[in-house]
Z-matrix of the N, CA and C atoms (Angstrom, degrees):
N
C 1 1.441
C 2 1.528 1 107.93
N 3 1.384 2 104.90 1 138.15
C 4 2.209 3 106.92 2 176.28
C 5 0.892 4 66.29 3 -93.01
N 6 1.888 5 86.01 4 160.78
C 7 1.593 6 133.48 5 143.16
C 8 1.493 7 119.72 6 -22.51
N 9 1.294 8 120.46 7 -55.21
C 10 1.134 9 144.06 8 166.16
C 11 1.830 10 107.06 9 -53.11
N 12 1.012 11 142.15 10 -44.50
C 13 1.265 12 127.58 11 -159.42
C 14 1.634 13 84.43 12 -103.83
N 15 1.521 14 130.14 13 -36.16
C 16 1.558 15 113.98 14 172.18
C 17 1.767 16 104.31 15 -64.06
N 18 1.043 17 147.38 16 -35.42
C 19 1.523 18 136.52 17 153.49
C 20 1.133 19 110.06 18 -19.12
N 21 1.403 20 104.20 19 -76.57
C 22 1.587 21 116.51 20 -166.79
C 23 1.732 22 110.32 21 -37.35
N 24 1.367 23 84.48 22 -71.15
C 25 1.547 24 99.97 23 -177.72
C 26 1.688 25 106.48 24 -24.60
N 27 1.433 26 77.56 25 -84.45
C 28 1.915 27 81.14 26 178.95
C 29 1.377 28 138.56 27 -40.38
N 30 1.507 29 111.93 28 -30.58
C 31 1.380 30 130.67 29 168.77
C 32 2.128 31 96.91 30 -64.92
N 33 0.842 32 107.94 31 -61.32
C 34 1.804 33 108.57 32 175.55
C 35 1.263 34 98.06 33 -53.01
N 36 1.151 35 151.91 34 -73.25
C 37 1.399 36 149.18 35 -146.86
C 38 1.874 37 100.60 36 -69.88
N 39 1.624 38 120.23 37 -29.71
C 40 1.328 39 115.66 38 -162.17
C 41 2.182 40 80.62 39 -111.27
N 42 0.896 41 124.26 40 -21.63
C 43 1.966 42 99.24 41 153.15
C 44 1.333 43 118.21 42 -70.13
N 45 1.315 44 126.96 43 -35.23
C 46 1.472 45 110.71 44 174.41
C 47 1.651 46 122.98 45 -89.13
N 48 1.351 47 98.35 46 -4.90
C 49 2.007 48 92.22 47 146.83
C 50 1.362 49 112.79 48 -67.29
N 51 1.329 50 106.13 49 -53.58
C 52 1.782 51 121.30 50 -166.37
C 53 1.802 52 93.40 51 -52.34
N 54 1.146 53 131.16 52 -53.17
C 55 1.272 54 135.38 53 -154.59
C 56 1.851 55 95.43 54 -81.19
N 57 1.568 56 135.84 55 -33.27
C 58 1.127 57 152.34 56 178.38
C 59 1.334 58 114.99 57 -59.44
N 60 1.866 59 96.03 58 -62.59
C 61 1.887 60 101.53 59 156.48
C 62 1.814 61 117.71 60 -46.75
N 63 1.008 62 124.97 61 -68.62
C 64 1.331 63 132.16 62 -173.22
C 65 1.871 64 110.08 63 -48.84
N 66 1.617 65 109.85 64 -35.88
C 67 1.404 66 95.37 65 170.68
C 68 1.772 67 115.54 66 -104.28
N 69 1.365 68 82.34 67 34.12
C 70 1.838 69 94.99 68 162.98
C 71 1.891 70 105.88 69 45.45
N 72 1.563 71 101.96 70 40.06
C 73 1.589 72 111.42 71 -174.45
C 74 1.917 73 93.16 72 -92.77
N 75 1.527 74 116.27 73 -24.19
C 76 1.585 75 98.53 74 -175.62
C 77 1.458 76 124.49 75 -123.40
N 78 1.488 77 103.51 76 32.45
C 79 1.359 78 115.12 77 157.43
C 80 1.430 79 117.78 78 -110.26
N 81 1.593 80 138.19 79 4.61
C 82 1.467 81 172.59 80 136.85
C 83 1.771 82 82.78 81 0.53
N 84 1.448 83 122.32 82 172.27
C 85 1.315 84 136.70 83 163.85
C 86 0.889 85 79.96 84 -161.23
N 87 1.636 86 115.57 85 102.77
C 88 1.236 87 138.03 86 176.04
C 89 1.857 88 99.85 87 -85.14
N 90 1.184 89 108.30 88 -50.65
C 91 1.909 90 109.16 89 -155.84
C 92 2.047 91 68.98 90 -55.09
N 93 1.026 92 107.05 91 -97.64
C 94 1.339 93 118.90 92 -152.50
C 95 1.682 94 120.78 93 -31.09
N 96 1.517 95 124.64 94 -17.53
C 97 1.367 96 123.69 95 167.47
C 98 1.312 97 105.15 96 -97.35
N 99 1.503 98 126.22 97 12.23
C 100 1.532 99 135.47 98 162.12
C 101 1.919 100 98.68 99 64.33
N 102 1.506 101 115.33 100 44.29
C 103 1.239 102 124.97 101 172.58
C 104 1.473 103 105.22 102 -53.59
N 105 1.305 104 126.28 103 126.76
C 106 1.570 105 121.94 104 157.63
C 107 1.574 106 102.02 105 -82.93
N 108 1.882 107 91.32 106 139.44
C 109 1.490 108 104.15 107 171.51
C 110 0.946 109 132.05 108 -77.90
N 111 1.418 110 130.68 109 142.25
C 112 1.460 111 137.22 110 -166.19
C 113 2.002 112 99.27 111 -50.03
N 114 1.131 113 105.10 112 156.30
C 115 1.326 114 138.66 113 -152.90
C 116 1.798 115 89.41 114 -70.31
N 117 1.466 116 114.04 115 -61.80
C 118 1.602 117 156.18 116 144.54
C 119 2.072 118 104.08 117 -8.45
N 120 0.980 119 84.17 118 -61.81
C 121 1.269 120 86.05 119 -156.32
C 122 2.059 121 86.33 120 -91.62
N 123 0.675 122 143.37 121 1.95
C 124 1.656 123 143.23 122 -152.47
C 125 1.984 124 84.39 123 -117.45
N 126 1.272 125 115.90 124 -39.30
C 127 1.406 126 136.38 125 179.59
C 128 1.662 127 111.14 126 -73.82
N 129 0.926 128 110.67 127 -39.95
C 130 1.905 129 120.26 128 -172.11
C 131 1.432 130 89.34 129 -85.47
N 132 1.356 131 125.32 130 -74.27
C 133 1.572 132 134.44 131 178.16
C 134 1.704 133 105.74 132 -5.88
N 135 2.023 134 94.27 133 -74.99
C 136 1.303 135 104.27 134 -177.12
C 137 1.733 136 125.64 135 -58.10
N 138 1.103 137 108.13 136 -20.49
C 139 1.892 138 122.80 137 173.57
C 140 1.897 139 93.92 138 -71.24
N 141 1.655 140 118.00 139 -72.21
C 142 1.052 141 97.05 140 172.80
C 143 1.328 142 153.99 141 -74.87
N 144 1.133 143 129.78 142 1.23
C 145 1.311 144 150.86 143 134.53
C 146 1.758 145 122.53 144 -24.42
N 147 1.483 146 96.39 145 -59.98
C 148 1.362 147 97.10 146 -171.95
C 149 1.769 148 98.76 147 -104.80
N 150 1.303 149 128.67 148 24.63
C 151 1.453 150 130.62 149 -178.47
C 152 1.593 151 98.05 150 -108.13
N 153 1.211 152 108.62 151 -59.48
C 154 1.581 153 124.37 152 144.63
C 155 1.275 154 125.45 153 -22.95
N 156 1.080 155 146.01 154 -41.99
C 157 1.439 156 131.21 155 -114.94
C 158 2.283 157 74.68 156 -143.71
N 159 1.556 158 110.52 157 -72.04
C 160 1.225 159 117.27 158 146.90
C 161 1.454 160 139.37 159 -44.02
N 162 0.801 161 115.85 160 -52.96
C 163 1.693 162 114.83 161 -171.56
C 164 1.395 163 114.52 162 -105.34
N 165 1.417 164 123.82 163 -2.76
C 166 1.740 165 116.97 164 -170.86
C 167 1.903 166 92.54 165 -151.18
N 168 1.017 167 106.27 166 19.18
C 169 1.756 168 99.89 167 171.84
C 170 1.198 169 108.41 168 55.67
N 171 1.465 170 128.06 169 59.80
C 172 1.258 171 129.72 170 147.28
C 173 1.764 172 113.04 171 54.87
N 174 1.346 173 108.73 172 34.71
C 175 1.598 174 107.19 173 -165.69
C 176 1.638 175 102.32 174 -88.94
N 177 0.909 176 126.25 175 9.12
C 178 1.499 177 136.18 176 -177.35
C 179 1.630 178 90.27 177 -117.86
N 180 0.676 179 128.56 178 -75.15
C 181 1.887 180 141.02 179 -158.33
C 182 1.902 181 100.03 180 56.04
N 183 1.299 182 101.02 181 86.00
C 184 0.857 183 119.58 182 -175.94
C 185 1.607 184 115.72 183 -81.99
N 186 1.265 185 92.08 184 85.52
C 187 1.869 186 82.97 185 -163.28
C 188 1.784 187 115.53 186 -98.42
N 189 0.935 188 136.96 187 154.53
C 190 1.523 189 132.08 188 170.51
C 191 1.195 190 123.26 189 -137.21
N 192 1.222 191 113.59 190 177.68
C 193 1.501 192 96.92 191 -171.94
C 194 1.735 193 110.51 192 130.27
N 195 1.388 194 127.70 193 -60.70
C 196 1.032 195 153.46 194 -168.72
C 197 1.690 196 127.07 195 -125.73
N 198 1.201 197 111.76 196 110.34
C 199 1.707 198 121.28 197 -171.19
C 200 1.582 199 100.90 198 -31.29
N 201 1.198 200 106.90 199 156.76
C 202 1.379 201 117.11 200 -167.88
C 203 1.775 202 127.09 201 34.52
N 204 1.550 203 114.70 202 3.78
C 205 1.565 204 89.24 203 146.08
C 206 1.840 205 124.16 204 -74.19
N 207 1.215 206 94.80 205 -179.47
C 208 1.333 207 125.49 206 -167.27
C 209 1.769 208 113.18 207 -43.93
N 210 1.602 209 95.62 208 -66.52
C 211 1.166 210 99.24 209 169.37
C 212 1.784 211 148.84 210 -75.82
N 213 1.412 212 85.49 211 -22.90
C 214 1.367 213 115.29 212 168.63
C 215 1.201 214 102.89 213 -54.27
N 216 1.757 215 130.46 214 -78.32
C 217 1.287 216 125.03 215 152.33
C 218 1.814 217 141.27 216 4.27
N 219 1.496 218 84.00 217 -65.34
C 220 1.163 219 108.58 218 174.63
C 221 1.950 220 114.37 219 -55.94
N 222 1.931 221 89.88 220 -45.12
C 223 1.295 222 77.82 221 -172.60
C 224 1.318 223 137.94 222 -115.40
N 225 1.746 224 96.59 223 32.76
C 226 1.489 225 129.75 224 152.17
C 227 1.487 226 116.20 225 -64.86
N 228 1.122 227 97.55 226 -42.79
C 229 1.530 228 117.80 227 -165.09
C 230 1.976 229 108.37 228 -71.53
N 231 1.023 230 124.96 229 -30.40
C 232 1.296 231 162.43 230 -152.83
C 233 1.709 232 97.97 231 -105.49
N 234 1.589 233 122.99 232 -53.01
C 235 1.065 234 128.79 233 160.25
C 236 1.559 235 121.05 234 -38.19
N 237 0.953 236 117.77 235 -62.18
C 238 1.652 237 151.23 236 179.95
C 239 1.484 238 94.98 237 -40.23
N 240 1.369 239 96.35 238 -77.52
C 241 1.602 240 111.88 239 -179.26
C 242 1.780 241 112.31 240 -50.27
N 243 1.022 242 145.83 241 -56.35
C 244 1.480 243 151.66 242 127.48
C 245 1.274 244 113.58 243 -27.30
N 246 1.189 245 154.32 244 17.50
C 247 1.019 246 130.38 245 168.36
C 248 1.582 247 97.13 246 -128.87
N 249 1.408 248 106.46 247 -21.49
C 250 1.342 249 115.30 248 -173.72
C 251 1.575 250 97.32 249 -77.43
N 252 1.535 251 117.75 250 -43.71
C 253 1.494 252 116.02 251 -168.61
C 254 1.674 253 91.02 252 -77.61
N 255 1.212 254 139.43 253 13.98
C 256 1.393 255 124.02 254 159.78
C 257 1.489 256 111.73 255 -99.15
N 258 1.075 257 98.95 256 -30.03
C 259 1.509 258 100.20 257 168.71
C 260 1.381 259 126.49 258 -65.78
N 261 1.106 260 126.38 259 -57.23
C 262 1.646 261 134.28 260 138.81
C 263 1.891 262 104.90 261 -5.27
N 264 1.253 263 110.90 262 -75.82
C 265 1.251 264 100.48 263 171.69
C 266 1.406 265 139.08 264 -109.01
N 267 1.193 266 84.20 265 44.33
C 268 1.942 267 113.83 266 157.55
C 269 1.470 268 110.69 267 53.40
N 270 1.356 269 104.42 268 45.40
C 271 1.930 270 111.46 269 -171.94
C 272 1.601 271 103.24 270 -107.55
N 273 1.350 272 110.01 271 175.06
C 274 1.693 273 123.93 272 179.11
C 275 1.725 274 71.87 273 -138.13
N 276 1.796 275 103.13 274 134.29
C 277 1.469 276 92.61 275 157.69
C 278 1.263 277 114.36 276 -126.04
N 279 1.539 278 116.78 277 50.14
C 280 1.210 279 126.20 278 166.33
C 281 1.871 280 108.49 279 -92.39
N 282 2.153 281 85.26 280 123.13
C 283 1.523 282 118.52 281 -162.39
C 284 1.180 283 96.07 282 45.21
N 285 1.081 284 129.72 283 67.63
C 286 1.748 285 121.79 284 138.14
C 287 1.814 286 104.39 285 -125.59
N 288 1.288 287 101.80 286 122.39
C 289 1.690 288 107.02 287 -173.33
C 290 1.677 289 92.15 288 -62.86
N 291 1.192 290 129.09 289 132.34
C 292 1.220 291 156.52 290 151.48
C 293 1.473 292 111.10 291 -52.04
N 294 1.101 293 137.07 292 -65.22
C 295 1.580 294 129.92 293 -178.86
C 296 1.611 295 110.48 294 -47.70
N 297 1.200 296 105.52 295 -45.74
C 298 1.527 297 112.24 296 -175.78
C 299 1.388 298 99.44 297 -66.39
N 300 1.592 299 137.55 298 -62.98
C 301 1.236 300 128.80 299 -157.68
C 302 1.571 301 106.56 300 -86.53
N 303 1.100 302 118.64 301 -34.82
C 304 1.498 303 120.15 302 175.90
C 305 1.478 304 115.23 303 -129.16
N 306 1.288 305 105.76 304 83.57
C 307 1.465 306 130.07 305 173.63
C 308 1.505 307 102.51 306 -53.21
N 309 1.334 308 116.12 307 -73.63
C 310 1.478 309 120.33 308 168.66
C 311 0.897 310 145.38 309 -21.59
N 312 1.726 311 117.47 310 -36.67
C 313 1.542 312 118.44 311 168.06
C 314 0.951 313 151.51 312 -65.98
């Protein structure tokens, strides 16, 4: 990766906060209105969890389950970000399998 394509990156990752703030997706109190987590982020969790946990000695201990662990956190946060990139492309992803329609994410 150039300098230039880590820019980019980062410049994309810090518009879809900017665009996240504006649709009031990361001031939400998700634990407490008992929000279910995006489909997306319930999927990444489980990749890092056991990539973590196996392959790098558990140095994250990415745990979930319970408000204010680690991962849980994490995968509020992750929500936001996914829900915003659904918004972007103007979807509801209620019952629509995700792998099939958005391979990419």
């Amino acid at each position: 990766m150039t300098s230039e394509e880590y820019k980019q990156a980062k410049q994309k990752g810090l518009n879809v906060y900017n665009r996240a703030r504006e649709n009031n997706l990361t001031n939400i109190k998700r634990w407490e209105k008992g929000i279910d987590h995006h489909p997306k982020s319930i999927e990444l969790m489980e990749f890092l969890q056991k990539h973590d946990f196996y392959d790098n000695n558990d140095g994250f201990q990415w745990d979930v389950g319970g408000d204010g662990d680690s991962g849980e956190n994490l995968m509020f946060e992750m929500d936001v970000y996914f829900e915003q990139k659904d918004k972007d492309k103007n979807i509801n992803l209620k019952n629509i399998d995700t792998d099939t329609n958005f391979p990419e994410l």
